[in-house]
N, C-alpha and C positions, 0 to 999 in steps of 0.2 A: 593592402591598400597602398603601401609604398613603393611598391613596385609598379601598380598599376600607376601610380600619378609621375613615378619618373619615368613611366613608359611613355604617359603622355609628352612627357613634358622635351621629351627627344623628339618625337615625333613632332611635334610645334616647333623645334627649332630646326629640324631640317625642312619642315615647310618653306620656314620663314628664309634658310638659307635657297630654299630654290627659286625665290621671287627676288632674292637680291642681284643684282647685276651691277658687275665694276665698273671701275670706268678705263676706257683704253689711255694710257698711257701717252700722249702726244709732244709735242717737239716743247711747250715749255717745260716738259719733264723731263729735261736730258740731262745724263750726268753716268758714271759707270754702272748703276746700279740700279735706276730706272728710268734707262734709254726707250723710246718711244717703242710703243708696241707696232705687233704687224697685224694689222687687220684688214678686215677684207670683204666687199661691200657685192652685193649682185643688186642689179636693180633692171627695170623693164619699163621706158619712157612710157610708153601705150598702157599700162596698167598704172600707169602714176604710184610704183612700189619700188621700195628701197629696203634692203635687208642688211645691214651691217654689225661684221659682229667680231670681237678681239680674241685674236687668234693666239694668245696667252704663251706667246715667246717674244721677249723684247730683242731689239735692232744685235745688240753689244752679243746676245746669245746666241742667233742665228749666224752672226759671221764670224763666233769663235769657233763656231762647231765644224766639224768636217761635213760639210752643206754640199762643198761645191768639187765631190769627189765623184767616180763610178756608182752605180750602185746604190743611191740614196733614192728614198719614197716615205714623208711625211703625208701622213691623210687623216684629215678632221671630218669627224660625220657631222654634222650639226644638225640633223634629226636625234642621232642616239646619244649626242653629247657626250663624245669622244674623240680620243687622237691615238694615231698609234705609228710606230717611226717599225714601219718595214725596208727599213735599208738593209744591205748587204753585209753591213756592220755597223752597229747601232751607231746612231750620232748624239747619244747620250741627252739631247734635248727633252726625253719623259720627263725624265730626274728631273728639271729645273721649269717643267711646265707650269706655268699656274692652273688654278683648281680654275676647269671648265664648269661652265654655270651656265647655259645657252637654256635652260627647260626647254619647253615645247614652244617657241616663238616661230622656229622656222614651220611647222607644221601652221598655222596662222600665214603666215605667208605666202606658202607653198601650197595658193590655191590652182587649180587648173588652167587657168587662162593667164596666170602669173609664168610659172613654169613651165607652160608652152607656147609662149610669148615667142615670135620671131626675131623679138628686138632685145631679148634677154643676154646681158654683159652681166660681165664680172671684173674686179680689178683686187689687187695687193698692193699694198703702200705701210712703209713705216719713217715715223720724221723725228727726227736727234739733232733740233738747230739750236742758235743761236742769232741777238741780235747781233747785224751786222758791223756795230762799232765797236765788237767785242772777239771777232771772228778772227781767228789766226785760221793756219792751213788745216783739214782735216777737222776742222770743230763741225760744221753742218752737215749732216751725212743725213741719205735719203735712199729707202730703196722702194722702187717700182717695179711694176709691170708694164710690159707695152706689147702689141703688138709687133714693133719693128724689131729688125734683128739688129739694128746698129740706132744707137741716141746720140744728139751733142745737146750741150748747155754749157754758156759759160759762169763766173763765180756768181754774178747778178742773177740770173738765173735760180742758181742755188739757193741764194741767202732770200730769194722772195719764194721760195716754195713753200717758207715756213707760212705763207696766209690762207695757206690748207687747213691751219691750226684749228678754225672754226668750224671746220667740218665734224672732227671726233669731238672737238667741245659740246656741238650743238646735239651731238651721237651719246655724249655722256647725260647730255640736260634732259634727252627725250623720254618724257614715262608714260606713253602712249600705251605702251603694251609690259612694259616693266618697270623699277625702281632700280635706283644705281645708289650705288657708295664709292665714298673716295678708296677703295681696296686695291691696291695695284698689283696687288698677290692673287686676284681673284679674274677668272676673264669671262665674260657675259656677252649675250649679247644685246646690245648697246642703242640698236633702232631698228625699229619698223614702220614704216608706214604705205597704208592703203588706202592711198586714193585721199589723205587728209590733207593735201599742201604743204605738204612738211617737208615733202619729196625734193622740195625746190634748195634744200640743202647740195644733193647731190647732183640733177639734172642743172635746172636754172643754175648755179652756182657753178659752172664752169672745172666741177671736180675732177672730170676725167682727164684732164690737161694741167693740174695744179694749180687751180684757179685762173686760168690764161697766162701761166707763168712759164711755161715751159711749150715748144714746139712739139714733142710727140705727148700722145693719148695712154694712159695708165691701163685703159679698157679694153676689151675684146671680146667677140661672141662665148658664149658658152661652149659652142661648138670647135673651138681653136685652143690651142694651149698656146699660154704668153711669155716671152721671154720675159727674165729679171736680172735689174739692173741697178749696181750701189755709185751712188753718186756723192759725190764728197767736193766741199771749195779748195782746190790748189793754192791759193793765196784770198788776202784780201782786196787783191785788186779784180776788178768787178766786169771787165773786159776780157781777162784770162780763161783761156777755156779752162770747164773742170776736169775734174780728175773721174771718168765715169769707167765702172766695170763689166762688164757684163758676164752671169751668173754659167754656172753650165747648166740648171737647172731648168726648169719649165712648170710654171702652174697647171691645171688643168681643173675646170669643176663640171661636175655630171648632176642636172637640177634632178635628175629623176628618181638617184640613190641620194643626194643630197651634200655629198661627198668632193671636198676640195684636194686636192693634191699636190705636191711639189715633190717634182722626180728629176733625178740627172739619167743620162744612159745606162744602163744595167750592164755589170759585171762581167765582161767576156769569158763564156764556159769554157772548164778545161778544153775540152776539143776543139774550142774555135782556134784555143792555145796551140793545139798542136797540129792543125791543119795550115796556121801560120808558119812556124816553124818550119814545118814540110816544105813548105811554099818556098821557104828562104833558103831551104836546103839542097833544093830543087836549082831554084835561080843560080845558089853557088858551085852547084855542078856542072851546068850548064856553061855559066862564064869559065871554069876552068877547062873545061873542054876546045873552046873555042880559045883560049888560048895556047893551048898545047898545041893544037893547029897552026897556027900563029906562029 
C-alpha cells in the first residue's frame, strides 16, 4: 500500500508540475543573476493568436557563451518540449537551462489555419534595463531580432524600450490556458491566446517595434530567418547614439516541426581547408613566376 500511495503521490506532483508555468524574467529583473529571459513570441494578426513562450536562457548567459562563433545551432522544439545545442562545439548553455515546462499549449495553438496563416511572424527579444536616472553606460541591454541587416538607436531609444516591460508582465499574468509561479528557474510557456482579445498585447500594443520606441520591427515572416541584435546605452546622455551589435547568428522557426533555431554559419570542412590553401598556394606561385619574369 505504500508504495502504491507514494506512487501516487509522484505522479500528482509531476502532474501538478506540468501545469505550472514560470514566469519570463523581464527588464525589472535585471541584475547578474536574473537578467531578463529570451523569449520568443509567433503570433498571426488574421487569426487573432499569440503564442509566447520563455525560452529558459537569461540575457547575461547567452552572451557569455560562445554564441556568436562558427558552428553554433541552438533548437527548441516546443511541441516535444525540448532544447538541444547541436553546435560544433557545445556552448555549454544545456548545463545552465532552465527546466522547460511548455506541456502541450503549442499543440492548442498549432491549429491549421494558425500555422498556415500567411501572415504568420515570429520575433526574439530579451530586456536587462534600468530606470533612466539610474542608468550609467552598459546598464540597459536588449537583444532583438529584426529583419534588417543593419539597426540604429540612440540612448533615449534604449532606456524607453524598457515599456515592453508589460508585454511578458501581461505573458506572466495570463492563465487562459496555464497557471504561472514566480520560478525563475523554471521556463513555460507563458501565453496563449485564440481569438480572445488578449492578443491586443502583442498586435494593438505596438510590440513588434518596442512599443513605438524604436525604428526597426523585432518581426519577420516565418518564412525568413532574422538577424540578431545586443543593444546597450553608451552613456546617459539620451541624444548619443547607442552602442548596438549585431549577432553573427540567425533565428529561424519552422511552424510545421514546431521548432525555433539559432544558428551561426557552419564550420568549414577539412577540404574546404584544403582547397583554400591550394587556392593560396596556387596564387603564390603564380605571383612568383611572374616575378621571376620581371
Amino acid at each position: 500500500m505504500n508504495v502504491k500511495l507514494n506512487a501516487l503521490v509522484v505522479a500528482a506532483l509531476m502532474a501538478a508540475t506540468g501545469t505550472a508555468q514560470a514566469k519570463i524574467a523581464d527588464s525589472d529583473d535585471n541584475g547578474s543573476s536574473s537578467s531578463g529571459d529570451l523569449f520568443a513570441s509567433v503570433v498571426s494578426a488574421s487569426q487573432v493568436a499569440t503564442y509566447t513562450v520563455d525560452l529558459g536562457i537569461r540575457l547575461d548567459q547567452f552572451m557569455a557563451a560562445p554564441t556568436n562563433v562558427a558552428g553554433v545551432k541552438l533548437v527548441w522544439d516546443f511541441d516535444n518540449n525540448s532544447f538541444a545545442d547541436l553546435s560544433a562545439t557545445s556552448t555549454g548553455l544545456a548545463g545552465s537551462l532552465q527546466t522547460l515546462n511548455y506541456g502541450s499549449i503549442w499543440t492548442t495553438f498549432a491549429a491549421p489555419a494558425v500555422v498556415g496563416a500567411t501572415d504568420l511572424k515570429f520575433d526574439v527579444k530579451a530586456m536587462d534595463g534600468l530606470p533612466t536616472s539610474l542608468a550609467g553606460a552598459n546598464t540597459n541591454r536588449y537583444l532583438s531580432t529584426s529583419l534588417a541587416s543593419s539597426i540604429s538607436a540612440n540612448n533615449t531609444a534604449v532606456f524607453n524600450m524598457d515599456s515592453l516591460n508589460v508585454y511578458p508582465i501581461a505573458a506572466n499574468a495570463d492563465t487562459t490556458h496555464s497557471t504561472h509561479t514566480a520560478d525563475l528557474n523554471q521556463a513555460g510557456a507563458n501565453m496563449l491566446d485564440l481569438g480572445d482579445a488578449t492578443n491586443v498585447n502583442f498586435e494593438n500594443g505596438s510590440n513588434d517595434n518596442w512599443k513605438g520606441q524604436t525604428t526597426f520591427t523585432s518581426v519577420g515572416s516565418t518564412s525568413s530567418p532574422l538577424n540578431f541584435f545586443f543593444l546597450t546605452n553608451s552613456s546617459n546622455a539620451g541624444a548619443t547614439a547607442a552602442t548596438i551589435t549585431k549577432l553573427d547568428g540567425t533565428w529561424s522557426f519552422d511552424a510545421s516541426t514546431a521548432q525555433l533555431t539559432y544558428a551561426t554559419a557552419p564550420v568549414p570542412e577539412a577540404e574546404t581547408y584544403a582547397m583554400m590553401l591550394a587556392g593560396l598556394g596556387l596564387v603564390g606561385f603564380m605571383v612568383g613566376r611572374r616575378n621571376k619574369r620581371v
